[in-house]
N, C-alpha and C positions, 0 to 999 in steps of 0.2 A: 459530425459536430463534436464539441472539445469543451469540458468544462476544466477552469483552473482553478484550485483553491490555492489563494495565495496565504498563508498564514506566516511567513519570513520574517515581516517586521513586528507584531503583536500578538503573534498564535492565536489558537485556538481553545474557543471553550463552549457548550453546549448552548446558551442562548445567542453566542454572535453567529454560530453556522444557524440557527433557525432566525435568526434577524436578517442576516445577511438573504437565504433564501427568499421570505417574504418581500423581500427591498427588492430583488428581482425579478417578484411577480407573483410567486404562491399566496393564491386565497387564504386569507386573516379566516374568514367564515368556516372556512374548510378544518384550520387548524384547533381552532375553538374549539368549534363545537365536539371537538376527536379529542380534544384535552378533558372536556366536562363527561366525557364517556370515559375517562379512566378514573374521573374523580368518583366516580361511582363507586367505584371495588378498594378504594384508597382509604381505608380507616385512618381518623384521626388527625387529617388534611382535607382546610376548605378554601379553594381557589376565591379569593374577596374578588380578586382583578385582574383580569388578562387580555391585554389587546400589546399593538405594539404601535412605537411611535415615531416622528421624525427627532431626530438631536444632531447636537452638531458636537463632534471631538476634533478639539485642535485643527479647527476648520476647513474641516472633515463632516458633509451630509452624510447620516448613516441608519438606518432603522436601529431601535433598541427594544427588546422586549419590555412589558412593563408586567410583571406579576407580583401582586399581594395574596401572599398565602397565612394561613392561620394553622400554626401546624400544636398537636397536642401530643405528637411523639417527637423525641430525638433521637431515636437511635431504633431502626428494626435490619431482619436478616434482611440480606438480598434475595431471599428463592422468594421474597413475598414481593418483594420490588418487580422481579422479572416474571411472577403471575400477573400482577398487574397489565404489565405489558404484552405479555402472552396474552392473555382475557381479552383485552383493548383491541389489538388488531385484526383476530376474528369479527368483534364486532364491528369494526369501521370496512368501507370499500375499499382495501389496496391491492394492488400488487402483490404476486407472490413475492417479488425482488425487494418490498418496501417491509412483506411482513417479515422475509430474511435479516432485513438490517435492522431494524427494531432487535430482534432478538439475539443476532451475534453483537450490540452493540452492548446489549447489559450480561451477556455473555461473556466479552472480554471484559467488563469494568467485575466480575464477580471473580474468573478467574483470574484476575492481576493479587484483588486481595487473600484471592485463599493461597497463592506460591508463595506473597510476602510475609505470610502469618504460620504457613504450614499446615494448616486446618485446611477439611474436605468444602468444598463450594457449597453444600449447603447447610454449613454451621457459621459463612461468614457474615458479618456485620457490617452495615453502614452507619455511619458517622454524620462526616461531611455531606455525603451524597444520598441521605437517606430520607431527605425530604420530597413532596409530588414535582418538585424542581427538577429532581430527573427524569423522574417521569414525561413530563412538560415536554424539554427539550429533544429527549430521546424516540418519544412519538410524535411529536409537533413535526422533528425535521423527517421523520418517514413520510408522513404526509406532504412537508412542503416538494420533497423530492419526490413523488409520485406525480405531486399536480404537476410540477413543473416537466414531468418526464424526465428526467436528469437520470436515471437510471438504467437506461436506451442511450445514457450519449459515453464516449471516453470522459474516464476521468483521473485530471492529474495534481497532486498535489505538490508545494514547493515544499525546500526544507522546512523543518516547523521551527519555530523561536518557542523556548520552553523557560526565557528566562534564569535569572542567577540567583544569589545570594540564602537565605534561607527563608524557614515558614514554619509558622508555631499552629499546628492541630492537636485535633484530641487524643494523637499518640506521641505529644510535646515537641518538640523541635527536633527539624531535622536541613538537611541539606535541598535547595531547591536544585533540579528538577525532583522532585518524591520520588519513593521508590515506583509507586503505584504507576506513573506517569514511566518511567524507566522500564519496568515491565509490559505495560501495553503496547510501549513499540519496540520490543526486544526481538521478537521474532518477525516484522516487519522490514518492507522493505523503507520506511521511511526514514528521510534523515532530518536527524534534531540538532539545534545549537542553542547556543545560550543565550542569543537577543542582547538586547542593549539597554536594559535595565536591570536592578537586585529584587525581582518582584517575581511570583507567578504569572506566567501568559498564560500558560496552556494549563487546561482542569482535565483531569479525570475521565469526565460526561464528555469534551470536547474528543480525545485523543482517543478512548475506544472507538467513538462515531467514523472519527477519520479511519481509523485501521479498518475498521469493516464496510470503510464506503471504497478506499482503493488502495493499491499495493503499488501505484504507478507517480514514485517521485523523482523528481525533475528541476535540476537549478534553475534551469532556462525554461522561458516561455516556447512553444512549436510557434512554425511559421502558420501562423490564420488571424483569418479576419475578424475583429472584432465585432460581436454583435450586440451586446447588453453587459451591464456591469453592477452589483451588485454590491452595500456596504452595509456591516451589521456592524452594529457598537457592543464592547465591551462595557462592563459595570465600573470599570477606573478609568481614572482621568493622569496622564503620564505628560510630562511639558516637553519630554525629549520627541514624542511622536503621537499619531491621533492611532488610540488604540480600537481601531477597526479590522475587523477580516473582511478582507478582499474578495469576490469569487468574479470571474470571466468567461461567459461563454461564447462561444464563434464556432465560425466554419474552419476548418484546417485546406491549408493550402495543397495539401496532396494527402492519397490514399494510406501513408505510411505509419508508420507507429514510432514515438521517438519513446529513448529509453535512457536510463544515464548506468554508465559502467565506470570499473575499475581498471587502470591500465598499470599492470606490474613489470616495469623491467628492469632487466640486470644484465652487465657485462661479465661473461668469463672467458679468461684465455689458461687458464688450468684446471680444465677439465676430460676426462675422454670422451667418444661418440658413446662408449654403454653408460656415461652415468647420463650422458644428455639421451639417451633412448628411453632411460629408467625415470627419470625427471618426467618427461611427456605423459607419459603410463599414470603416474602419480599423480600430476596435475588434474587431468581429464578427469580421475577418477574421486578427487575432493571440489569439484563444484567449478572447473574452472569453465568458461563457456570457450574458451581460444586458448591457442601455444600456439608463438611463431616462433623458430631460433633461425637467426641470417649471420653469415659471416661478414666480418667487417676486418678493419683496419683503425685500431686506434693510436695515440701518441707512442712515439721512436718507433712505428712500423709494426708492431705487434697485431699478430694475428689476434681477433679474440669474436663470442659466438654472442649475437644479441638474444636473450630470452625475453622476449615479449608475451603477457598473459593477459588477457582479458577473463572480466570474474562482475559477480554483483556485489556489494556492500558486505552480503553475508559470510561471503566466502573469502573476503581478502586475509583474516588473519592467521587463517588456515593455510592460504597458500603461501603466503608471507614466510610464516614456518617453515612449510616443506623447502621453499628457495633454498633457505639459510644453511638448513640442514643437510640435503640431499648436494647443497654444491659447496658449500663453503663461501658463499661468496659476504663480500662485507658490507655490501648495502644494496636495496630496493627502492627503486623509486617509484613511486605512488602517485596517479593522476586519477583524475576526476574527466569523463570523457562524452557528453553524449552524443545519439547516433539515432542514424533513424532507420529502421529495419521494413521491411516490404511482410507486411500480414499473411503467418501460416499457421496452419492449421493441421499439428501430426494424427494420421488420419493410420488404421488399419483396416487389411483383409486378407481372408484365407484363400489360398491359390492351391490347387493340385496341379503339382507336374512329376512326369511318369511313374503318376500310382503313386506319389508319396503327398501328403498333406503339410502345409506351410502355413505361418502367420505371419504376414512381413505388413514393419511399419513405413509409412512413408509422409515427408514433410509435404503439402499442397500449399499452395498458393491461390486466390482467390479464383472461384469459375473451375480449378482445377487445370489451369493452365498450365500450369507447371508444378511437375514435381519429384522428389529427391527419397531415393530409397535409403532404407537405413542400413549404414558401412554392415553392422554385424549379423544385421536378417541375410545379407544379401550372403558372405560371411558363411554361417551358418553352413544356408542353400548349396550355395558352392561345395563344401567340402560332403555333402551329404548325396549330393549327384555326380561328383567324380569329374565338374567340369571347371572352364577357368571362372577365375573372378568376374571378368569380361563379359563371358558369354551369358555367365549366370546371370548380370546386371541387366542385359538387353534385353533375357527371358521373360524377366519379371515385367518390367515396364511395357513390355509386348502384351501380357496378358492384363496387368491392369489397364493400358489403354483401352482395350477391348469391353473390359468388365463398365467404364466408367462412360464409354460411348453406347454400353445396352443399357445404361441406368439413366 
């Protein structure tokens, strides 16, 4: 099973992923009653009203949260926000995987503001986000995502729309997307764009949730079947589009895993074989996932060598550099590529062979039907027994068969 969060055209933010989830089926009863258990330990904040309801945006059916809170604080640290939440999920029934996300979610919304401020994560302050509002959303959606199991299925999210223009808070105006929003997916594998409005899409509460719910973003929809579809409303109303987040869940048409990469290539016909030997070495060794170089034939007959590199988001401008650098060459072209890979699982074990003791890793495949030793164990082995690369590679897979057919 494949859950997709589509947040492309209206992003996200803390109450449309717990609208949207309840639209798709998680117990309202369930989420309550888990909400008034944090309101316990929550000085200062008194939940008037909380159910959620049907609306229509831009004629767009969508669940919306409906919360009236009566708050007599505006401003407290976060390490009392994320006790809160810590306190709360011990006492509700979840998931180990539901209490993890609760807590890396106000984990990452605490450390976005202590890097942007410079201050240690427990001297930083909430502002905006320091009402039982996040609270609400931050445990509501652990809950909705336990009842519904979604936690047990893949999950993929699209680019996120984070919106343009600017936005006036309590540390005065600043450039939209915030810094706070710009940090929580710095180290992510997600990708963000601007959307198509000068507003905030995406909040804070929204964009920690997402990073700590999946690292697995995707232009494109995978090939499966749809089976339920879900739509939560945002709190504005936009005439260019119905500000809802999207989520889809289904069956996937094959066993495979799709992923989106970077595709770096470059033409050189003035180079030698040691800077292209030297180039490889480097690449592999800054994050690149693939190096192909093929020879070819370009315009008036010129020899010249294709570098092709495959890389994730994080690593392109790193390698981008080394290109430039390492060859001389005057331009990179940059694609966007996805791919669907067959599910493995780098697996180790320790082998004795004549009297010497080994740890070699090796790539499996599901059931263990297939699998691929790693170049440098084998590597290693080899030069340490005196034998070829060859022989050494048949040794090993000789004895792990063995080992994996007595287990």
């Amino acid at each position: 099973m494949v859950v997709i969060i589509d947040s492309q055209i209206a992003g996200i933010s803390g109450d449309m992923l717990l609208s949207t989830l309840v639209n798709l089926g998680a117990k309202k009863s369930k989420i309550i009653d888990g909400v008034k258990e944090a309101e316990k330990c929550f000085d200062g904040s008194v939940i008037k009203k909380i159910d959620f309801e049907k609306v229509k945006k831009h004629g767009t059916e969508a669940t919306a949260l409906i919360l009236e809170v009566e708050e007599k604080i505006t401003e407290r640290k976060g390490v009392l926000i994320k006790k809160c939440i810590q306190d709360s999920v011990m006492k509700i029934d979840l998931s180990d995987k539901a209490k993890n996300f609760a807590n890396s979610s106000i984990d990452a919304l605490i450390d976005a503001e202590s890097k942007i401020h410079g201050i240690p994560t427990d001297s930083v302050h909430f502002h905006e986000v320091s009402s039982i509002d996040t609270v609400v959303d931050i445990l509501g959606t652990a809950i909705a995502l336990n009842d519904l199991k979604f936690f047990d299925e893949e999950i993929i999210t699209t680019p996120v729309a984070v919106g343009g223009g600017t936005i006036t808070f309590s540390h005065g105006t600043t450039s939209n997307p915030t810094n706070a929003i710009l940090e929580i997916f710095r180290n992510s594998n997600i990708t963000i764009s601007g959307g198509n409005i000068k507003d905030e899409l995406t909040t804070p509460t929204g964009a920690c949730m997402l990073v700590s719910l999946t690292n697995n973003c995707s232009e494109f929809y995978p090939m499966f079947k749809v089976n339920t579809i879900g739509y939560g409303a945002g709190k504005k109303d936009f005439d260019e589009f119905s500000n809802v987040l999207k989520i889809v869940q289904g069956e996937k048409a094959n066993n495979l895993v799709q992923d989106s990469i970077k595709v770096l290539e470059t033409n050189l016909d003035d180079v030698s074989g040691e800077i292209l030997g030297n180039l490889i070495e480097k690449v592999m060794s800054n994050g690149a996932k693939d190096i192909t170089i093929s020879s070819a034939i370009t315009k008036k007959g010129r020899p010249t060598n294709l570098v092709s590199v495959i890389c994730d988001s994080n690593s392109v401008n790193t390698i981008l550099d080394l290109l430039i650098r390492e060859t001389g060459t005057l331009g990179v072209r940059v694609s966007t590529s996805n791919r669907f890979i067959v599910p493995r699982t780098i697996m180790l074990t320790s082998l004795t062979i004549e009297g010497q003791n080994f740890t070699v890793h090796y790539k499996t495949t599901k059931n263990n039907l297939n699998f691929k030793l790693e170049f440098d164990d084998v590597k290693t082995i080899s030069n340490s027994l005196n034998k070829t690369f060859r022989d050494t590679e048949e040794l090993i897979k000789t004895l792990i068969k063995k080992k994996l057919d007595c287990s």
